[in-house]
DRENLO-966921 format. One record per atom (N, C-alpha, C, O): residue in three letters; x, y, z. Coordinates in steps of 0.05 Angstrom, whole numbers, plus 5000, padded with zeros to 4 digits. Example, Ala and Ser with C-alpha at 12.3 -4.5 7.8 and 13.67 -1.06 7.14 Angstrom:
! residues 2
Ala526448865156 Ala524649105156 Ala526449345156 Ala528549345169 Ser525749555142 Ser527349795143 Ser525850015157 Ser526850235161 
This chain:
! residues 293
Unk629188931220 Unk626989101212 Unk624688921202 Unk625288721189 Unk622188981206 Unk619788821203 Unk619688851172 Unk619989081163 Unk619388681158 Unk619188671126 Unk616688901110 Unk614488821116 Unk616689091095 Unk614689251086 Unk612689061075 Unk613088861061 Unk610089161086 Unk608089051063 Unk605789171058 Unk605089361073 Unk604289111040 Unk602389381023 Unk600689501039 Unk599489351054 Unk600189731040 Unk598489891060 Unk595689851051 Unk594889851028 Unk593789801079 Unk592389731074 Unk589489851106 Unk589489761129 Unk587490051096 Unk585189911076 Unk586490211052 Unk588090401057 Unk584990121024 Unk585890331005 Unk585390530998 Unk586390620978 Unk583490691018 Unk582590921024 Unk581991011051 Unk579991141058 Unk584590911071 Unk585091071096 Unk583991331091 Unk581691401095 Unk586391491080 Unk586291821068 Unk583991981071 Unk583792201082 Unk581691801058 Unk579192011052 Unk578792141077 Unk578592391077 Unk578592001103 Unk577692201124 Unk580192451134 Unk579892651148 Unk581892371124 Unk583892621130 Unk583992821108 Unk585493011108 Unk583192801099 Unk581893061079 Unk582293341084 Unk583593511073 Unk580693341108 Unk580793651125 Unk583393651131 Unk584393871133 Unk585193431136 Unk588093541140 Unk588993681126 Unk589893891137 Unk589193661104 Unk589793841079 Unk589094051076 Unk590494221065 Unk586894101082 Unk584394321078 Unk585194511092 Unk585394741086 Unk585694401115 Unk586094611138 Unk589094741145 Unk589694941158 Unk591094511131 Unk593194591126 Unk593694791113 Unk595194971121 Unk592494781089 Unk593195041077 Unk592095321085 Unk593295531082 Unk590095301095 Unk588695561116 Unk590695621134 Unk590695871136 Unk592795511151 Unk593495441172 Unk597495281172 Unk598095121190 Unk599195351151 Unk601195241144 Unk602995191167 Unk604795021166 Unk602695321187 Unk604895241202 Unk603795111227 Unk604695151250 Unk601594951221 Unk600594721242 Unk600294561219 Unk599194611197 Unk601894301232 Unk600993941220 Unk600193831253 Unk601493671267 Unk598793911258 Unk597293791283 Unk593493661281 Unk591693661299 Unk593493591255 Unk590293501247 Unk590393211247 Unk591993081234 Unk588293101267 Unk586492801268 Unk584592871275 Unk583893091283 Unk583392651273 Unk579792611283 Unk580992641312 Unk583192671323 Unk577392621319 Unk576992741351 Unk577292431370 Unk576692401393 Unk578392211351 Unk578291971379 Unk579491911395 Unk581891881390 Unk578791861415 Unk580791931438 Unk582991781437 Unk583291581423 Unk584791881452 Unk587491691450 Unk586991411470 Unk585491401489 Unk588691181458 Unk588890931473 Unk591290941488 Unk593191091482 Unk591090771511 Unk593990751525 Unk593090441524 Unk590990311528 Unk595890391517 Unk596590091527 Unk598889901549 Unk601389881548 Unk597289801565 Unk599289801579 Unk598889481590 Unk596889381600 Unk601689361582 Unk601889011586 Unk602588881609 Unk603888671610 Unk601789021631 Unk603388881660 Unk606189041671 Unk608189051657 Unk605989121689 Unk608689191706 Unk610689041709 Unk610888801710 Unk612689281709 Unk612089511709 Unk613489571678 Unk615489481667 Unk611289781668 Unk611789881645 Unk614490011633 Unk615790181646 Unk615189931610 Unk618290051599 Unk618790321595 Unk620690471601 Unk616290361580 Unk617090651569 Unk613490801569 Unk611290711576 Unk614190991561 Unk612391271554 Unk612291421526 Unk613591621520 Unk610591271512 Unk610691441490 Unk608491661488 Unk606091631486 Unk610091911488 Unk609492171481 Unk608792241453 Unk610692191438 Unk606192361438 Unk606692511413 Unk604792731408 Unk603192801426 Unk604992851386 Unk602993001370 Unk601592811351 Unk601292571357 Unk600792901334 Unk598092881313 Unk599592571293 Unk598092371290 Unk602292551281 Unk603792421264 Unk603392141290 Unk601391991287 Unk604692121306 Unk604491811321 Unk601691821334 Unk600991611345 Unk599592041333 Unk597091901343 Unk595591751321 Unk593391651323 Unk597491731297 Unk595491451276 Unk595391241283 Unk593691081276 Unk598691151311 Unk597090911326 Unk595190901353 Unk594890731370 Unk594191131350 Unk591891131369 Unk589691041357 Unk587691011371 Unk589491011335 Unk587591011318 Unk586390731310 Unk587790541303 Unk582890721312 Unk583090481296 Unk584690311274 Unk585090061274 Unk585290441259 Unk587190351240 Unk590190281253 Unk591790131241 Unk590690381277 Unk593190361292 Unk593790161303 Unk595790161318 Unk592189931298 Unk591589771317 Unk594289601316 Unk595889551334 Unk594489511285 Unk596589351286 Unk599989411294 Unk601789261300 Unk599689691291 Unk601989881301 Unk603389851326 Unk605689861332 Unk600489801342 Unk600689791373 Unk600489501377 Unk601689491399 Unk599989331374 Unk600989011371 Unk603088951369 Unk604088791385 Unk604889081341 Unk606989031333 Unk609189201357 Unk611589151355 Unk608589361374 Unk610889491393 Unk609789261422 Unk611289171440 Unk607389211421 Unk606389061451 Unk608188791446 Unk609288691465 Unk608388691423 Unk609188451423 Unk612988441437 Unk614288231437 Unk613688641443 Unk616388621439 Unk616588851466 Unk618588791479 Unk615689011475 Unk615789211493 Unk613489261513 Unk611189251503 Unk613789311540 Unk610589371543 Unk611489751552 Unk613589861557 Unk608289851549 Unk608190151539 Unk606390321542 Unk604290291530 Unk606790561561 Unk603290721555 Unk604390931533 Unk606491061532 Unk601890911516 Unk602291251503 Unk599891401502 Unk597691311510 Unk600391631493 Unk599291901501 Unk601192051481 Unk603592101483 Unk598692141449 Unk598692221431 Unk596092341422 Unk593992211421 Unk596292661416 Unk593892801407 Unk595293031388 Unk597693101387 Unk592993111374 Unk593493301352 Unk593993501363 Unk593193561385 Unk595993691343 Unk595893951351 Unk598293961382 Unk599294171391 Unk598593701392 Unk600593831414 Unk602693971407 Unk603493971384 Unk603894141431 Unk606394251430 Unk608994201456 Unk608194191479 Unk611094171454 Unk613094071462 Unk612194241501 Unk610894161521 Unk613694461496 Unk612994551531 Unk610794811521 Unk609694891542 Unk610194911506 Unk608595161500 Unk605395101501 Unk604694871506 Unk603995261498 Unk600895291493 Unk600495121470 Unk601095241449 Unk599594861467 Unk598694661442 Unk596694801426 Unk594994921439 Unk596594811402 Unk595794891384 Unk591894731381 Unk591594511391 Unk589994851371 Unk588494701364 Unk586794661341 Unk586894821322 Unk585094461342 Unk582994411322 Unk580794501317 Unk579094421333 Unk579694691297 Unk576894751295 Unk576094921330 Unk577895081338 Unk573994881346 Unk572694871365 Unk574194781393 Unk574094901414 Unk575294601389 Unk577094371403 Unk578494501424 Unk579394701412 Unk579494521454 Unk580394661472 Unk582994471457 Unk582594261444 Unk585794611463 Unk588894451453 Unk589294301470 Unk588894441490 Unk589694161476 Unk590493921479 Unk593593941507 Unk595194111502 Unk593893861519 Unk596293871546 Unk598793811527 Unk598993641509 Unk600693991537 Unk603194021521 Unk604693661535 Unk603793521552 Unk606993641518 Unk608093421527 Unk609793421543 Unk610593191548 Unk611193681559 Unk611493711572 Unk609793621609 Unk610193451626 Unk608293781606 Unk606293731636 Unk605093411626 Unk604693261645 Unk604693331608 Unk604293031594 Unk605892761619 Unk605192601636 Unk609492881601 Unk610692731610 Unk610792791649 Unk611192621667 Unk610492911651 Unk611192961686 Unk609092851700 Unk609492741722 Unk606892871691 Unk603492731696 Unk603992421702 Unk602992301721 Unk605692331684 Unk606892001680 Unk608691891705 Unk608291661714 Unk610492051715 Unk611892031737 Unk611491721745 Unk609191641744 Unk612691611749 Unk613891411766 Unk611491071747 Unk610890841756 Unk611091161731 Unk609090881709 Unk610290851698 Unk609290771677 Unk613290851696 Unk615390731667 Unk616590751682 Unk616290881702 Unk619290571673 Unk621590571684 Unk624390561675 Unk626390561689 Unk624190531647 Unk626790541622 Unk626690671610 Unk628990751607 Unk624590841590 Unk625191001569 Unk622691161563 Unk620391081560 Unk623991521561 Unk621191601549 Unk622091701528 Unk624091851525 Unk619391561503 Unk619391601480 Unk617691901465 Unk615291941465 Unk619792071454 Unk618092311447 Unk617992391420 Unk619792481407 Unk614792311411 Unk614892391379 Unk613292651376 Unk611092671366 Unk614392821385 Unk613093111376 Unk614393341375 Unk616593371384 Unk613193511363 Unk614393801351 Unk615193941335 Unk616894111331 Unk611993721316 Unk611793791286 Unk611394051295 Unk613494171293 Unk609094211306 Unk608294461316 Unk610294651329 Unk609394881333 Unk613094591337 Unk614994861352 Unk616094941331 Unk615594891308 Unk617495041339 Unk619195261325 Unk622095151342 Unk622395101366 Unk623895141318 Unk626895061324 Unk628295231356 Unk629495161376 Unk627495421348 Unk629695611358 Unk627595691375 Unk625195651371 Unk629295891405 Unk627996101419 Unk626795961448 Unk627595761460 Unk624996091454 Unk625496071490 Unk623695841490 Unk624395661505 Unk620995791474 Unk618795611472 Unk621195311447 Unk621095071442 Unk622295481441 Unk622895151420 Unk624395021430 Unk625195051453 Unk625294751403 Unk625894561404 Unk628894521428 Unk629394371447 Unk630194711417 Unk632994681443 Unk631494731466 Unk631594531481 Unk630194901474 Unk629294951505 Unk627294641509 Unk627594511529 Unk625994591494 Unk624194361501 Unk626394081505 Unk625593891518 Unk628394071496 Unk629493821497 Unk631393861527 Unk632093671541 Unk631994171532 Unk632894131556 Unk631193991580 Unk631793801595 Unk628494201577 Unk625694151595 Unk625693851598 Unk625793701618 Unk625393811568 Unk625393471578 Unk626693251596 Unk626193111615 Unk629693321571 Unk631293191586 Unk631093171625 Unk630792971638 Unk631493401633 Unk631993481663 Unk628693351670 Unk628093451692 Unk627293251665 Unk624593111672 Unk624492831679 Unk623492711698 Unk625392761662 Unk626392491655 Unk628792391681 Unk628492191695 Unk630792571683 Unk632092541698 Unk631592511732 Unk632192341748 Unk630392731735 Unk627892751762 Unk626992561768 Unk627092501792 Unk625892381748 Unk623992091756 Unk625291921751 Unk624291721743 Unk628391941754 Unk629191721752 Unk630491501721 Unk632291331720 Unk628491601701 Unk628891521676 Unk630891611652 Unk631291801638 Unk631991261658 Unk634791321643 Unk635491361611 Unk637691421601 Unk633591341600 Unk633291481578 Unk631591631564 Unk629391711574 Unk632091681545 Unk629891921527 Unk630891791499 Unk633291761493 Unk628791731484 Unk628591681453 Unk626991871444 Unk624791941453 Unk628491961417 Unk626592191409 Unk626592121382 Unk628792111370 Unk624292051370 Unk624492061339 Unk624792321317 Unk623592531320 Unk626292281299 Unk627692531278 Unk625192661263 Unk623192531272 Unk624592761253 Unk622192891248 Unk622592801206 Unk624692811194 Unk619592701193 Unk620492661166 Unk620392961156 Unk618893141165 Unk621992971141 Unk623093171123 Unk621393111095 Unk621793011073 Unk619493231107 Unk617793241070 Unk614993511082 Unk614593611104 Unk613293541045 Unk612293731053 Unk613194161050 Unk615194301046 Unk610194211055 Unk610694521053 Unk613594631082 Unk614994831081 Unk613494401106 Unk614994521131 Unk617694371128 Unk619194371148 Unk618494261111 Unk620394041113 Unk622894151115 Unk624593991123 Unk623894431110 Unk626794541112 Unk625894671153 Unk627994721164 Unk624194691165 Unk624494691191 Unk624294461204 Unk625594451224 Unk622594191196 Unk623593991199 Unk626493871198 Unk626993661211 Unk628494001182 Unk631093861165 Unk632394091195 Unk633593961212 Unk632294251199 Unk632694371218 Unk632594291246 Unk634594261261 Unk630394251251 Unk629694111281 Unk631493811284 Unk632293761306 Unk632093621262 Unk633593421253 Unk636893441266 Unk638093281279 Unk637793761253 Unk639993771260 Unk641093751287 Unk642893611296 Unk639094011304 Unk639594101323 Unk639193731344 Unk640693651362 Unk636893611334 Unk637293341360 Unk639093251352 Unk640293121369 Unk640093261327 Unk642493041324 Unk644493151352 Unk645093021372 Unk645093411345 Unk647693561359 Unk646593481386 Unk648093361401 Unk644393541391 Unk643493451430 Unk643693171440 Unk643593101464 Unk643892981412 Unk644492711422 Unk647492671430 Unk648392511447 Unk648792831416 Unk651892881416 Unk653292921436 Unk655392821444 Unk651493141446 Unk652493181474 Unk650993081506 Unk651493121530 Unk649492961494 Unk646392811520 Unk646792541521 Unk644992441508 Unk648792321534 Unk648992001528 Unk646491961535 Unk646191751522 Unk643992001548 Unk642391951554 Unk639191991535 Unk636991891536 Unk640492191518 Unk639092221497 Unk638692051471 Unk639892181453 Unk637791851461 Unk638191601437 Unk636191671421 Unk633891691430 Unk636691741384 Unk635591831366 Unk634091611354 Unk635391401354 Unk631391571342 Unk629891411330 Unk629091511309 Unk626991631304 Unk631391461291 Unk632091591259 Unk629191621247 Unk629091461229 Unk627591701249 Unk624991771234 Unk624691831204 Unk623791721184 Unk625892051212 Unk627092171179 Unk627992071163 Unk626992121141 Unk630291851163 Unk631991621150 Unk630191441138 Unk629591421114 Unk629191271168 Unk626791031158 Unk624391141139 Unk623690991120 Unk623691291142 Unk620091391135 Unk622391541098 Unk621091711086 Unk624191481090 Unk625191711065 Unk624091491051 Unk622791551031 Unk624391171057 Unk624591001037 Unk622590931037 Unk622490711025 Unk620191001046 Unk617690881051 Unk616791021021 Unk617791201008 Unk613290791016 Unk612490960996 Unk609691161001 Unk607591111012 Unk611091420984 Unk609091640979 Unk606291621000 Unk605991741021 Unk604291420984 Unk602191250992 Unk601691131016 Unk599890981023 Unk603491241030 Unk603491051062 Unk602191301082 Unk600891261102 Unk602891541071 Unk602091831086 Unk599991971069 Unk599792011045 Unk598192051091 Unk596892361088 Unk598492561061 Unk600992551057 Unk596492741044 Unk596692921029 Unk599593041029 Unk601293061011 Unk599593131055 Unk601393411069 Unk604593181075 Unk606393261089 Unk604492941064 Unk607792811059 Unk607692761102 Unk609192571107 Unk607092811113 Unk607592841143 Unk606292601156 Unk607292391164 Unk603692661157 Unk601592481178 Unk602592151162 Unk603992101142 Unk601091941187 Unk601891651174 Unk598591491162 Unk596691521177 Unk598391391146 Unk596791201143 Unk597590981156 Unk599491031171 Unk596790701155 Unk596990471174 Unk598890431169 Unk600390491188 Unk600890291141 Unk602990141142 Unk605190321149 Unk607390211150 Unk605090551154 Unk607390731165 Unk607290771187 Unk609390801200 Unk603790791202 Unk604690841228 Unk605490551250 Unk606090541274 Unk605190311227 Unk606690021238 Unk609689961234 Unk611089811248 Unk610790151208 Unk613190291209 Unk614990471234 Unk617390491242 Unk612990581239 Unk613790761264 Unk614590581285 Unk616890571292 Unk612590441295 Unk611690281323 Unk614290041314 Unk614689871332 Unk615690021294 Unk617189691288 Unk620089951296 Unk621989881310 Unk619990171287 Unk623390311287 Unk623390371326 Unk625590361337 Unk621090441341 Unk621390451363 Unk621790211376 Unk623390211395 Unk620589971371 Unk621289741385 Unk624989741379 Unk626989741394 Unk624789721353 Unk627889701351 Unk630489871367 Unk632789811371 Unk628890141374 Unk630890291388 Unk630590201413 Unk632390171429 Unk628890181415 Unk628890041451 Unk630389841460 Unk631389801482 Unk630389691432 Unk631489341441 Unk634989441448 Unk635889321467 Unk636789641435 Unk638389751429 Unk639989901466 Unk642289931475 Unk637989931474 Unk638190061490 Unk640189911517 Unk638889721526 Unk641989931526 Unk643889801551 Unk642189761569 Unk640789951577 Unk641689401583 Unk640489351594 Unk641489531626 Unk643689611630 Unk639389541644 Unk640089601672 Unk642189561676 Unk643289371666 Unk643389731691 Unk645389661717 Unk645589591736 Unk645689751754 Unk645889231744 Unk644889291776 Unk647089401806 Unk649489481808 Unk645589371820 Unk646989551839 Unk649489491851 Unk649189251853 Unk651289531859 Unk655089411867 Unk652689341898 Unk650989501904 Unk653089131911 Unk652889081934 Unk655088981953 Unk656888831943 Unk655189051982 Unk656688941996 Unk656488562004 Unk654588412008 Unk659088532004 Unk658988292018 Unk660888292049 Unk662788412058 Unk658988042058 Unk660088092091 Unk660487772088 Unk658987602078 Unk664487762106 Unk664287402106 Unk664587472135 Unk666087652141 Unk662887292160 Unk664387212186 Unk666087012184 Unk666186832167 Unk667587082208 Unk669086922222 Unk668886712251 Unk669686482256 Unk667486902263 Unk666386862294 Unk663787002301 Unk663787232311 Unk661386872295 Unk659087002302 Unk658687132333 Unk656987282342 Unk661186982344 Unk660287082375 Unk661787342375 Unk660787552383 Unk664287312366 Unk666487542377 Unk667087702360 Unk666987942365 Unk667787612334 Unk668387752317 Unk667187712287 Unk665987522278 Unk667987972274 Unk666687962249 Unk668088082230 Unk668188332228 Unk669187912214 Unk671687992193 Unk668988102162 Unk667387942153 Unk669288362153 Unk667288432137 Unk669188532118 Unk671088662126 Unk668688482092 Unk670288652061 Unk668588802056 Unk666288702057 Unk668589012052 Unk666989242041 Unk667389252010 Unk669789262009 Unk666489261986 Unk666589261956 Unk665789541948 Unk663489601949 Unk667789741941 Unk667189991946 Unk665690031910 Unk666990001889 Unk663290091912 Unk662590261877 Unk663890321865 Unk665490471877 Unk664590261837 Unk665890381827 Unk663390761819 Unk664190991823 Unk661690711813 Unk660390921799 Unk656890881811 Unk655790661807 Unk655791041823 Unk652891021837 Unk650390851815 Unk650690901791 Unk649190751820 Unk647690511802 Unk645690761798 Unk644990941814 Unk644590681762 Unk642590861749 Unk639890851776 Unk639190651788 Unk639091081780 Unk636791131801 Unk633590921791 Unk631490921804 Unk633990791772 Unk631790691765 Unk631790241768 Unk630390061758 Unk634490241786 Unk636289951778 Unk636689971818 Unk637389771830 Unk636390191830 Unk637690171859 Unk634989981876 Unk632589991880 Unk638389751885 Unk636189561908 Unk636089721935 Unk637789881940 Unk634289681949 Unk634289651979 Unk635089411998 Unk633489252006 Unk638189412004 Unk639389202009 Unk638589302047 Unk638689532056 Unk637789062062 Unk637889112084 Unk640189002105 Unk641088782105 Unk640889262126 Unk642989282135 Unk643389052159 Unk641188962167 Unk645388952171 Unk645488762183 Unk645488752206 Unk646288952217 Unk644788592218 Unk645088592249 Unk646488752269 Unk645788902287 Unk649088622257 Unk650388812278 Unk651589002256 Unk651488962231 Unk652589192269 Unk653389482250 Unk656689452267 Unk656889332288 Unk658589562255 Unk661189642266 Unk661189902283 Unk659390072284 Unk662589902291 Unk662090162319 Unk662590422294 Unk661090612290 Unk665290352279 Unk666890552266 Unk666990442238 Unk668290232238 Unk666290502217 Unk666190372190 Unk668490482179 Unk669190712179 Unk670390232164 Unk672890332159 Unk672790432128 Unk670590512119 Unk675090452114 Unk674990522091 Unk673990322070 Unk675090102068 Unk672290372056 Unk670990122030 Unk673590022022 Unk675490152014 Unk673489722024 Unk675189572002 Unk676789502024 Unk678689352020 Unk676389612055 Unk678689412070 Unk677589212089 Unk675289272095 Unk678289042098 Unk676688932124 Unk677189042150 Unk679389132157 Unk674989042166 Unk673889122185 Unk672988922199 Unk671288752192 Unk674188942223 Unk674588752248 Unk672888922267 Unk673189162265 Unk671188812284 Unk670888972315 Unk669088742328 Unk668288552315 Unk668488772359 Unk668088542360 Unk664888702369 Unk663888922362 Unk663588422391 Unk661088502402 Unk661288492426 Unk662688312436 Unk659888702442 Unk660188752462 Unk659188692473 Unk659688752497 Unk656388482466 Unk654088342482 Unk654688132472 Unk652788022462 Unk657287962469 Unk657887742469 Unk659187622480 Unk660787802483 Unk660487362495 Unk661987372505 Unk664287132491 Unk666587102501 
């Protein structure tokens, strides 16, 4: 874990002000930032992962985010795509005036085939646990997305448990735990845990949003889950030994044990000559050529 150190500049906060403000007009949205656009960063191909969020991980979109996103570039490369107010697969919530923002759903599917190890999803401060729009339906949505393109995992960070929303937070907590339980493909990025011991002073009013040294907190617990993660699989390939290039061709077949992750499969090209009749994997196979003499 990257060592804590004092948050810094010492009046981040003041411009999130209206977070607060509007929070309380508005209690069951924590989806408030400024209007600046999100950054993607991306370090050369092909990219690892996809990080997905709402309003809490767009503080490393943020000028202030800068070092956030240094500290995950240095160790991962990464696009993200984080805005306020999103929502998991439903109609995203919005700001003031502001049209809402593309759910992370149609988000992540937009991404298709630009990563190739892990997509990272920090959102849903804004759903609701339960029901046809929430958090269980969205992690299925996801999941089965992810899967589609190929991508062999999904990291989802735990949501912090503080604040006026924090017992549906402590909620939403449970239910991913249980979906990690049953999803090997699903890997938790304890949020909740890391961000308990952090101090007060590191977040926004409303205990939720990040000021800088938290949202470099964030960006150090995702590198770490990534690093965590089982490298590739590569693919079982055949081997062919001859005997007689003219006449014959003694071939072992090496049968798979288990089909290689869809994101690790080579394109091995097939050989010259092909067997009339391909025998069973794992035995040799003799036949000769018929344009040989």
């Amino acid at each position: 874990m990257r060592p804590i150190t004092p948050s810094t500049p010492r009046y981040w906060w003041r411009p999130l002000l209206v977070l607060a403000l509007i929070g309380l007009a508005v209690p069951a949205v924590l989806a408030l930032r400024p209007s600046e656009s999100p950054r993607t960063v991306q370090a050369g191909a092909p990219v690892e992962a996809l990080l997905v969020g709402d309003s809490v991980m767009a503080a490393m979109t943020l000028s202030y985010g800068a070092t956030a996103r240094q500290v995950l570039a240095a160790r991962h490369t990464y696009l993200l795509d984080a805005k306020g107010c999103r929502r998991l697969i439903t109609t995203s919530c919005s700001i003031g005036s502001s049209p809402p923002p593309t759910n992370a759903i149609t988000v992540i599917t937009a991404y298709a085939g630009t990563y190739n190890r892990a997509l990272v999803v920090a959102a849903g401060y804004n759903d609701s646990t339960t029901g046809s729009t929430g958090l269980s339906t969205a992690i299925d949505r996801i999941l089965t997305e992810a899967k589609r393109q190929g991508v062999p995992y999904v990291v989802w960070l735990t949501y912090r448990e503080a604040g006026s929303l924090a017992a549906r937070f402590h909620a939403h907590n449970v239910l991913l735990r249980q979906q990690a339980a049953l999803h090997p493909e699903l890997r938790i990025a304890d949020w909740a845990t890391r961000s308990a011991g952090l101090p007060s002073s590191w977040f926004s009013t409303d205990g939720v949003h990040l000021g800088p040294s938290a949202a470099t907190e964030m960006a150090d617990l995702i590198a770490d889950t990534l690093d965590l993660l089982p490298p590739p699989t590569p693919p079982t390939t055949s081997t062919t030994t001859t005997t007689n290039p003219c006449r014959l061709v003694d071939t072992t077949v090496t049968a798979p044990t288990a089909p290689p992750p869809s994101s690790t499969v080579a394109v091995i090209g097939e050989p010259a000559e092909m067997p009339v009749t391909p025998q069973t994997a794992g035995r040799t196979q003799l036949y000769c050529n018929p344009t040989t003499t």
